[in-house]
C-alpha positions as CSV (number, residue, x, y, z in Angstrom):
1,X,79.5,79.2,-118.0
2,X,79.8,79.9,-114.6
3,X,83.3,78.4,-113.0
4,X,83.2,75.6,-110.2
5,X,82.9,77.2,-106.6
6,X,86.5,76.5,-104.5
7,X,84.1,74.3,-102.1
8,X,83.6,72.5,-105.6
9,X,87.3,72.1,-106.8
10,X,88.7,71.5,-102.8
11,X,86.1,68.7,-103.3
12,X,87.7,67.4,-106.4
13,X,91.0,68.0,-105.3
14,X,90.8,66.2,-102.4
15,X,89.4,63.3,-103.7
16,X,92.0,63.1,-106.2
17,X,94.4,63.4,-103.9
18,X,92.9,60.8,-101.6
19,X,92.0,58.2,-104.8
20,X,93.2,54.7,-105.3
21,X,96.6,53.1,-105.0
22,X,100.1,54.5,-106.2
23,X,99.8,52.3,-109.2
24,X,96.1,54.2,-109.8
25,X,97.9,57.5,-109.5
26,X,100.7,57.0,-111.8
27,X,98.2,55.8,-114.9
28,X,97.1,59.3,-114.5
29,X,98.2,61.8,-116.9
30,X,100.5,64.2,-115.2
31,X,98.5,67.4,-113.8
32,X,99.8,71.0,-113.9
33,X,100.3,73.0,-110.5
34,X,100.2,76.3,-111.1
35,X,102.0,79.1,-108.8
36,X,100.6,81.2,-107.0
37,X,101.6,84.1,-104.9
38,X,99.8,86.7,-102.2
39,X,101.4,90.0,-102.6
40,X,102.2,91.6,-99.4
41,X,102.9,95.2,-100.8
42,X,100.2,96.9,-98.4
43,X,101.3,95.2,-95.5
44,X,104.8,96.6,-96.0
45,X,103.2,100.4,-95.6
46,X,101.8,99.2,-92.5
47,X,103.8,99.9,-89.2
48,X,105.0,96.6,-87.4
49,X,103.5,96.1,-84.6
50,X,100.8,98.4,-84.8
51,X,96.9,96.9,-84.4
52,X,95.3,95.8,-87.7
53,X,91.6,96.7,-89.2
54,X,89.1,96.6,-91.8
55,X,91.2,95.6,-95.2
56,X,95.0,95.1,-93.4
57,X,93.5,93.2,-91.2
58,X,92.2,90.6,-93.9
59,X,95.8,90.8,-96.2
60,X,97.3,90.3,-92.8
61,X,95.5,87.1,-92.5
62,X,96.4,86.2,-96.3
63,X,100.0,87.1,-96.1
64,X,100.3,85.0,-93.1
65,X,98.3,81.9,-94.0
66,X,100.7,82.2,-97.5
67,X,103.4,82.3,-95.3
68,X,103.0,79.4,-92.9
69,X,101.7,77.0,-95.8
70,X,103.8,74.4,-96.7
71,X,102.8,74.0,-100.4
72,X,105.9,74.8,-102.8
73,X,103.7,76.3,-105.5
74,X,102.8,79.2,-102.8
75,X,104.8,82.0,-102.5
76,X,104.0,85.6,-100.8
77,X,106.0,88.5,-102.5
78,X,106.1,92.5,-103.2
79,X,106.1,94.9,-105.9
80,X,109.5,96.5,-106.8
81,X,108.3,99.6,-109.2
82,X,112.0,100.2,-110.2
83,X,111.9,96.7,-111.4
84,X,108.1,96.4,-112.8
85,X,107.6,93.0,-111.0
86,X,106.7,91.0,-108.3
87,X,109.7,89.7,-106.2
88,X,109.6,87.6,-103.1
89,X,110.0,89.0,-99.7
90,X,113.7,89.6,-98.4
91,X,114.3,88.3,-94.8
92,X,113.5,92.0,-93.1
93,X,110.5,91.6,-95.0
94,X,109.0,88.4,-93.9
95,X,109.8,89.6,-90.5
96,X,107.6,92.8,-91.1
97,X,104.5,90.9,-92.1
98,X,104.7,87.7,-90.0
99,X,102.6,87.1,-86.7
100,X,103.0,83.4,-87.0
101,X,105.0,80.9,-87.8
102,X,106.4,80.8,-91.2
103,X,106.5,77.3,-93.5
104,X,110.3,76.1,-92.8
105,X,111.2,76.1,-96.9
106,X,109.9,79.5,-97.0
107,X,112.5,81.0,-94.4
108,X,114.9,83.5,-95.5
109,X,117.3,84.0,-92.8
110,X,119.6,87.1,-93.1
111,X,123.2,86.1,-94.1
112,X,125.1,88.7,-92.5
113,X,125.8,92.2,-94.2
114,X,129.0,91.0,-96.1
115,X,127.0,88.2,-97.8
116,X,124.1,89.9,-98.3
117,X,126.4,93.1,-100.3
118,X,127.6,90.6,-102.2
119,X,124.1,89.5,-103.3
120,X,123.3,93.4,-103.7
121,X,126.3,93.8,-105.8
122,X,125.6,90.8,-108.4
123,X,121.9,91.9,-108.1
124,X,123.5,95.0,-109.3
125,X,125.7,93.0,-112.3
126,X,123.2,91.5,-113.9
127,X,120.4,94.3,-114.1
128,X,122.6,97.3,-114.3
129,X,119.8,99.9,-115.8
130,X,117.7,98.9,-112.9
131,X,116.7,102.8,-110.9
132,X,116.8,104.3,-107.2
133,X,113.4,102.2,-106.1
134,X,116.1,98.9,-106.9
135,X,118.9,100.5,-104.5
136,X,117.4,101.4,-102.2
137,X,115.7,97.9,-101.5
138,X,118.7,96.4,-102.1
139,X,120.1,98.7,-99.4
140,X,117.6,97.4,-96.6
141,X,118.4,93.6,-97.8
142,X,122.2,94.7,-96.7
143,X,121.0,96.2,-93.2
144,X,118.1,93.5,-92.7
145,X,115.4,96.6,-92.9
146,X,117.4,99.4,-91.4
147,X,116.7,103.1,-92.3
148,X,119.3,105.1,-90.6
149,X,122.9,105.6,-91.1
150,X,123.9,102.6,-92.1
151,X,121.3,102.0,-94.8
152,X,121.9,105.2,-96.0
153,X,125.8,104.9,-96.9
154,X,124.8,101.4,-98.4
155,X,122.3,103.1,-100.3
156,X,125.0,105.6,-101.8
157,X,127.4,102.9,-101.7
158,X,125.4,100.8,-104.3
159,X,124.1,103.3,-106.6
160,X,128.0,104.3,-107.0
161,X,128.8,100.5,-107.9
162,X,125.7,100.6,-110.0
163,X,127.0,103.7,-112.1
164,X,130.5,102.2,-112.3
165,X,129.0,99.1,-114.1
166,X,127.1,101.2,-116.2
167,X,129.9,103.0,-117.8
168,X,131.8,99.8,-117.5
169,X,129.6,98.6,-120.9
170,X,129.2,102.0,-122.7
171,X,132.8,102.2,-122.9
172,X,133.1,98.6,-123.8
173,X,134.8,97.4,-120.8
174,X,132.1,94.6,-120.1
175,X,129.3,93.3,-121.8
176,X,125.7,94.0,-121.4
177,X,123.9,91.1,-119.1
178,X,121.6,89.1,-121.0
179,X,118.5,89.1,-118.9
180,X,118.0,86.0,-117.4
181,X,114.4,83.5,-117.7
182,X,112.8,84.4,-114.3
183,X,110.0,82.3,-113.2
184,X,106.9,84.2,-112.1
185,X,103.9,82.9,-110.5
186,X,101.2,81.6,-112.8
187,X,98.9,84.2,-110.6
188,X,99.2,87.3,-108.2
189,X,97.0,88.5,-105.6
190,X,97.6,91.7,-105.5
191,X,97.0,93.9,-102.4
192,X,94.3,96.6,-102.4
193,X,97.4,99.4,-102.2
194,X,98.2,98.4,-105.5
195,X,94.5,99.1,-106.9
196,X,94.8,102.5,-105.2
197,X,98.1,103.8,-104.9
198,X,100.6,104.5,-107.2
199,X,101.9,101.3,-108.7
200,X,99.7,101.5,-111.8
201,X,101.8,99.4,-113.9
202,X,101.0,96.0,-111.7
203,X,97.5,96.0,-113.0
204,X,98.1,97.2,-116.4
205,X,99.3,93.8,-117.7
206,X,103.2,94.7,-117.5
207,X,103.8,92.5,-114.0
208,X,101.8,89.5,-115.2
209,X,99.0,87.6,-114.3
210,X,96.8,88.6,-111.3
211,X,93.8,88.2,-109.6
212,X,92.4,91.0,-106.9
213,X,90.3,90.7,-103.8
214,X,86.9,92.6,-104.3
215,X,86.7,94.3,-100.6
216,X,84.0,96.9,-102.3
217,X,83.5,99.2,-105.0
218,X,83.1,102.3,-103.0
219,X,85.2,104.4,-104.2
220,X,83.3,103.8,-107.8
221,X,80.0,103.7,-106.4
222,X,80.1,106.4,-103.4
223,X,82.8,108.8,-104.0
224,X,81.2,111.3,-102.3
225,X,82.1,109.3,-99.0
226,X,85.8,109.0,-99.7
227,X,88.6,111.3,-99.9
228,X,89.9,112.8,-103.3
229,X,93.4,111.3,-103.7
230,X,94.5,109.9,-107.2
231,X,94.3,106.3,-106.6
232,X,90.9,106.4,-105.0
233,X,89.7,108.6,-108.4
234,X,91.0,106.0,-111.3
235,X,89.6,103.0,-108.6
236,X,86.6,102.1,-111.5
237,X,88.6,102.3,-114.2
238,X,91.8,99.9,-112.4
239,X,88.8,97.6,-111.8
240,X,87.8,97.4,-115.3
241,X,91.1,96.9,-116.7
242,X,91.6,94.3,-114.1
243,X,88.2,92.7,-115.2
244,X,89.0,93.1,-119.5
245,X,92.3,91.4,-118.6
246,X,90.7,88.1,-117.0
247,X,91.7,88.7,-113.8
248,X,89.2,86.9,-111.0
249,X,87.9,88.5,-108.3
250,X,87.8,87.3,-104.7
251,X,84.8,88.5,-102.9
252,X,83.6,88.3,-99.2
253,X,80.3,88.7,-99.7
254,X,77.1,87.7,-102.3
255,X,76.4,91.5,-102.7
256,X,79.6,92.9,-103.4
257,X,79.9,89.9,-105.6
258,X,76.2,90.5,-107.6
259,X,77.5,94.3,-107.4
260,X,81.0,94.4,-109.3
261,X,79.4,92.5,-111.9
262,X,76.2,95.2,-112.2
263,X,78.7,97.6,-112.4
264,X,81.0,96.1,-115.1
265,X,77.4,95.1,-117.3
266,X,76.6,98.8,-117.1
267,X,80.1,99.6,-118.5
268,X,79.9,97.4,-120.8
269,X,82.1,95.0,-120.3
270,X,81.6,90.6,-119.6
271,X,80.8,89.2,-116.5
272,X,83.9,89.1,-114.2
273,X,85.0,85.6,-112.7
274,X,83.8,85.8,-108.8
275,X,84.8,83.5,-106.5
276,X,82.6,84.0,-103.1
277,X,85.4,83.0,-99.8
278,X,84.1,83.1,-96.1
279,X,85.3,86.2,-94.2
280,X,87.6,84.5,-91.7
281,X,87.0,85.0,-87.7
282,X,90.5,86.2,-87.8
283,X,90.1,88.4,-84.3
284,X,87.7,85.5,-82.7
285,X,90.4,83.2,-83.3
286,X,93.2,85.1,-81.6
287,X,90.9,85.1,-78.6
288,X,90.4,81.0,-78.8
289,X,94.2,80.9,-78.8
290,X,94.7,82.5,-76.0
291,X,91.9,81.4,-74.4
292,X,89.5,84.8,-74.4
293,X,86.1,83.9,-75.9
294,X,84.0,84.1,-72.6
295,X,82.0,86.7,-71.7
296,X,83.1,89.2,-69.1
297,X,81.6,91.8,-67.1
298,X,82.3,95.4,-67.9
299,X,82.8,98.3,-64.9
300,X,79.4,99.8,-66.4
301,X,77.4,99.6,-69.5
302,X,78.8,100.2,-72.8
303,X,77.8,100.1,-76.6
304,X,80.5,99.3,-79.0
305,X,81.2,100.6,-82.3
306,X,84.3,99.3,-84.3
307,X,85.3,101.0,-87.0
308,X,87.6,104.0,-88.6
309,X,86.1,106.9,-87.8
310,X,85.0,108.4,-91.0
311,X,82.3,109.9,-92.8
312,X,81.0,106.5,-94.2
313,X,80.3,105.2,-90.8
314,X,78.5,107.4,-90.1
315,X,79.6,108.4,-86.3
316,X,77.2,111.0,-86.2
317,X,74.2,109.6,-86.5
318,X,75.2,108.2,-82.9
319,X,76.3,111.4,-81.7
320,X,72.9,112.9,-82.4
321,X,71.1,110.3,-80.7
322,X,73.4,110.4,-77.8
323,X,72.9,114.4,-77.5
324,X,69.3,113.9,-77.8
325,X,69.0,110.9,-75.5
326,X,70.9,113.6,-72.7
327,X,68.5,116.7,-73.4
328,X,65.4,114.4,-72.8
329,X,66.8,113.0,-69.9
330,X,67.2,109.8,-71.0
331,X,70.1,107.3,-69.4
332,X,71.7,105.3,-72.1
333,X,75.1,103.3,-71.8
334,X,78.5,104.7,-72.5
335,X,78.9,104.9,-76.3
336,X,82.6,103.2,-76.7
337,X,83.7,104.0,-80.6
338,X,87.2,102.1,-81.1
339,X,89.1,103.1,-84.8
340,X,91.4,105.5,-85.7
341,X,90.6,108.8,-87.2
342,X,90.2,109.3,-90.8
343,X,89.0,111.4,-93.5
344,X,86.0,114.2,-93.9
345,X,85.2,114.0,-90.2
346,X,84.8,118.1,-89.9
347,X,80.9,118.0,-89.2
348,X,81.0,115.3,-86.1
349,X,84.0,117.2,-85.1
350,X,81.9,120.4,-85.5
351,X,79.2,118.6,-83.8
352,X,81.7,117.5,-80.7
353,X,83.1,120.8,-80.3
354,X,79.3,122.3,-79.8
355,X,78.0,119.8,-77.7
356,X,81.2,119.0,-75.4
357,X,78.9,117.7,-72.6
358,X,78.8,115.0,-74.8
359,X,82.2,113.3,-74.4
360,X,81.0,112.5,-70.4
361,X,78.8,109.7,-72.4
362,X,81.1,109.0,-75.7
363,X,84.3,107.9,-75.8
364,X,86.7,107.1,-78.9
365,X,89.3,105.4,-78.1
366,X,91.5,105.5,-81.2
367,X,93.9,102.3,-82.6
368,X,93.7,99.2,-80.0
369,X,95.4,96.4,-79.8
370,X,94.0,93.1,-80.7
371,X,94.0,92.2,-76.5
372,X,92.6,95.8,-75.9
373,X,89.7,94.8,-78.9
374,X,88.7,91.3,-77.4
375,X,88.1,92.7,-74.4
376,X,85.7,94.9,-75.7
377,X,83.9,92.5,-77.2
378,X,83.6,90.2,-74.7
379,X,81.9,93.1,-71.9
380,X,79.9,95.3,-74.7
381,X,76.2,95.5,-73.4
382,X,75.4,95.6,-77.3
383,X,76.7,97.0,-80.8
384,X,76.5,99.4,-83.2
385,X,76.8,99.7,-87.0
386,X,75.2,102.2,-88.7
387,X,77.8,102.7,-91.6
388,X,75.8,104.1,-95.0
389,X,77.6,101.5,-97.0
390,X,79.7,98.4,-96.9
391,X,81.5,95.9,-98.2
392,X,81.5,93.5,-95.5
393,X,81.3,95.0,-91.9
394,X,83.6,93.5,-89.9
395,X,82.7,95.0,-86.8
396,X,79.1,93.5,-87.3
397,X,80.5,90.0,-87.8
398,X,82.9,90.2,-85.1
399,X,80.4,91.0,-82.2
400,X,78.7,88.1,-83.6
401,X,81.7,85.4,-83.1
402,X,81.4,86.7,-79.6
403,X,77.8,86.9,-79.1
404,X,76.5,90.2,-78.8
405,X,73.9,91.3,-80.1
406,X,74.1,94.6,-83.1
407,X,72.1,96.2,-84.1
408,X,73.2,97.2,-88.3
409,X,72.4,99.4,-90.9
410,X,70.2,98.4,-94.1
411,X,73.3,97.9,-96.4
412,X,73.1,94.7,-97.7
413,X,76.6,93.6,-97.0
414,X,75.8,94.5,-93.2
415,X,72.8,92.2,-93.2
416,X,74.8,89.5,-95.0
417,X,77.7,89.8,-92.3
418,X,75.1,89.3,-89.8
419,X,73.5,86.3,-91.0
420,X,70.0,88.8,-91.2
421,X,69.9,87.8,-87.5
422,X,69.8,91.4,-86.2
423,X,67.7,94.4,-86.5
424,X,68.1,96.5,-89.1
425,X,67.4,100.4,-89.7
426,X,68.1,102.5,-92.4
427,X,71.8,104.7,-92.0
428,X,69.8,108.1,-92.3
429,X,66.9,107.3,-89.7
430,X,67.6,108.7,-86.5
431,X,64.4,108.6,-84.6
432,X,64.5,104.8,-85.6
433,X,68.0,104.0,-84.6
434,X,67.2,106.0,-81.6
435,X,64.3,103.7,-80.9
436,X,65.9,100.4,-81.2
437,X,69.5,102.1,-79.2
438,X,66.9,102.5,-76.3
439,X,65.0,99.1,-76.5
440,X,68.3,97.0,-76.9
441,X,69.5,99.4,-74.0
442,X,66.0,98.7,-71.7
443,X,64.7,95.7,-72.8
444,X,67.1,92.9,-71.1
445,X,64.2,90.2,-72.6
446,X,64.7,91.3,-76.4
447,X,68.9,91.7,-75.9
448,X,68.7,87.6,-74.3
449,X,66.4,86.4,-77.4
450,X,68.9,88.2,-79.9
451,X,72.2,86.5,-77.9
452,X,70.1,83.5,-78.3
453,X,69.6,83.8,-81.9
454,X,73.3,84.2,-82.4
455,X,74.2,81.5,-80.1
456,X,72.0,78.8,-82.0
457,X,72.5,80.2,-85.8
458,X,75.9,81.7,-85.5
459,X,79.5,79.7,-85.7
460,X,82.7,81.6,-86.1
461,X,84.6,80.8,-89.3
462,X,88.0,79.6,-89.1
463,X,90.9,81.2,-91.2
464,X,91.8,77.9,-92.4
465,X,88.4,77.0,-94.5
466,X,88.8,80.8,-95.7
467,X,92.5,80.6,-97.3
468,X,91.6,76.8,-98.3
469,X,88.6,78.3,-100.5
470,X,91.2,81.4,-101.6
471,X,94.0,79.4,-102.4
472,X,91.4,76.7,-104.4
473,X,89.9,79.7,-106.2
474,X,93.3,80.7,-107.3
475,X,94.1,77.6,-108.3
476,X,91.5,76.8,-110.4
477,X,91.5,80.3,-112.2
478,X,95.2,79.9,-113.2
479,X,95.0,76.6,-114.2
480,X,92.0,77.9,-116.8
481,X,94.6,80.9,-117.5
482,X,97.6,79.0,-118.8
């Protein structure tokens, strides 16, 4: 049996919520609230202050909706490998992952270094046999997230007090700790760096229950797009342990949805629990905020491509047409690619480095800033996505929320993040890519009628409906957990 959308149970919830008088509330039984927390792990690796995409982006926006909601039962937290759990954020922590305001119970302000080395040092009491990973995070609690000096001689200064209190008990001196009850949350999210990085014991059942968001299956599906690193190799099989163990997956998209359960039928293995969220308009609402939405004009022409700049995007396709569009003569727009560089790139780099002409028409910009972004969006001529596979396509969605026309690829999560309001063409056919490049770039009448089409069938989605349908989903699957 299939389980109740989150649409369905923030229906029911609210109703109950809503329902009757006090009296009418208290002849109902009591009802469990389970606990929930969004793990912020991946966001941690992340560099403060540096502009978000693609995945971090969307954690970014969990993390922080976690963060700034005011329901008890919600907590955000990390995973401490020297510890095998989940714990919640120190204050450095929270400072490192927030971009908004954070829900006034949930603040953990930083007590000062002598406080917090006391903390450390009865931290250190009553799990003696914890290892380095432990001191050193309880080294960056003493110097609120320092990494120099200071952290350092609190570093050697607690794993010195840590050894102490270890011989302390094998020579009798002091009694072992009995391990205290800790409460956990009832369910983890747990951020994509743990499904492909090195934390394999948080989805092996030792760090309790979990749930993961279903970005994509790539790396099972397409490996021959990614790189070769360990995490990115064992992705299938994390995903079906993940998937034998209960946990429910949060998807973006119907296909990615329809495809992690094909891909867990063909290894044999039951139909995963799928909850289906709305990609939030996370960069579309930044721009609302600060009052950015309107359309601006550029200094010349441009088509815009956002994305990392990798094999699976397929950047060269574009720089083909772009060579060939200059040795027949033919004028098209500046070609604006925005991303960071990432992995297999050598042939379009090979391809650059023969045709250097090119770079007078294509420009990559490398990492922008959110401000640098919206204004990109709001002068593009057009965009561009012509990525061989997807699990979402931000990029596409996003010129969408701003009203410019793209045109995609055939992937079906590309169609689905364009509401299968734009022209499609197949990721490996250049003469028809180069076609429709040239019509959207020549034909102002077609461009209009596609703003148009997005103007009357497109809306942005806030955050808020997406993390009410996430935190719903999660809700509902712990409850039928416990």
């Amino acid at each position: 049996m299939r389980p109740p959308s989150p649409k369905q149970i923030m229906t029911t919830e609210n109703s109950d919520a809503s329902a009757g008088t006090e009296d009418r509330q208290a002849a109902r039984p009591p009802r469990f609230t389970p606990s929930l927390a969004i793990d912020a792990t991946g966001l941690m690796f992340w560099p403060a202050g540096k502009g978000l995409a693609g995945i971090p982006r969307v954690e970014s926006f969990l993390v922080n909706a976690a963060l700034a909601d005011p329901d008890p039962d919600v907590e955000v937290v990390a995973f401490r490998p020297g510890e095998g759990r989940f714990r919640p954020l120190a204050p450095f922590e929270q400072d490192h992952v927030a971009a908004g305001e954070i829900s006034p119970h949930r603040v953990k302000g930083w007590p000062g270094r002598r406080a917090a080395l006391s903390r450390a040092f009865e931290a250190v009491r009553q799990r003696p046999w914890d290892k380095r990973d432990a001191d050193r995070h309880l080294a960056r609690t003493v110097t609120n997230g320092g990494m120099g000096i200071a952290w350092r001689a609190t570093r050697l200064l607690i794993r010195a007090y840590r050894l102490y209190e270890r011989a302390r008990i094998r020579f009798g001196l002091r009694e072992a700790p009995a391990q205290p009850a800790e409460t956990e949350p009832d369910l983890v999210l747990i951020s994509h760096h743990i499904l492909t990085q090195e934390d394999r014991f948080a989805v092996s059942g030792g760090a309790g229950k979990v749930a993961f968001l279903c970005h994509d299956i790539i790396p099972a599906l397409r490996p021959d797009l990614l790189g070769s690193n360990t995490g990115e190799r064992r992705f299938g099989s994390d995903l079906e342990q993940l998937v034998r163990a209960g946990a429910p997956a949060f998807c973006a998209s119907d296909e990615v949805g329809a495809t992690l359960t094909e891909y867990m039928r063909k290894a044999g293995i039951g139909a995963p629990v799928v909850y289906r969220f709305p990609m939030p308009s996370i960069l579309h609402e930044t721009a609302s905020r600060i009052g950015a939405t309107s359309r601006i004009e550029a200094g010349e022409p441009f088509v815009f491509y956002c994305s990392t700049i990798e094999v699976r995007k397929n950047h060269i396709l574009l720089a083909r047409i772009w060579q060939q569009a200059r040795e027949e003569g033919v004028k098209l727009p500046r070609l604006v690619c925005a991303g960071r560089w990432g992995w297999m790139i050598e042939p379009l780099r090979a391809f650059l480095k023969a045709h250097p002409e090119l770079l007078q028409s294509v420009t990559f910009t490398g990492l922008v800033s959110d401000e640098q972004l919206i204004g990109y969006y709001r002068s593009a001529t057009f965009g561009v996505f012509p990525s061989h596979i997807e699990g979402w396509g931000y990029g596409a969605s996003e010129c969408l929320d701003f009203g410019v026309p793209v045109i995609v690829s055939t992937a079906p999560s590309l169609i689905e993040a364009s509401g299968g309001l734009m022209p499609a063409i197949d990721s490996e056919d250049q003469a028809g890519w180069y076609a429709a490049i040239r019509r959207m770039a020549e034909d102002h009448a077609w461009r209009a009628s596609l703003a148009e089409r997005i103007a009357q069938n497109h809306r942005p989605t806030p955050a808020a409906a997406s993390w009410s349908a996430i935190k719903a989903g999660l809700k509902e699957s712990a409850s039928r957990r416990s």
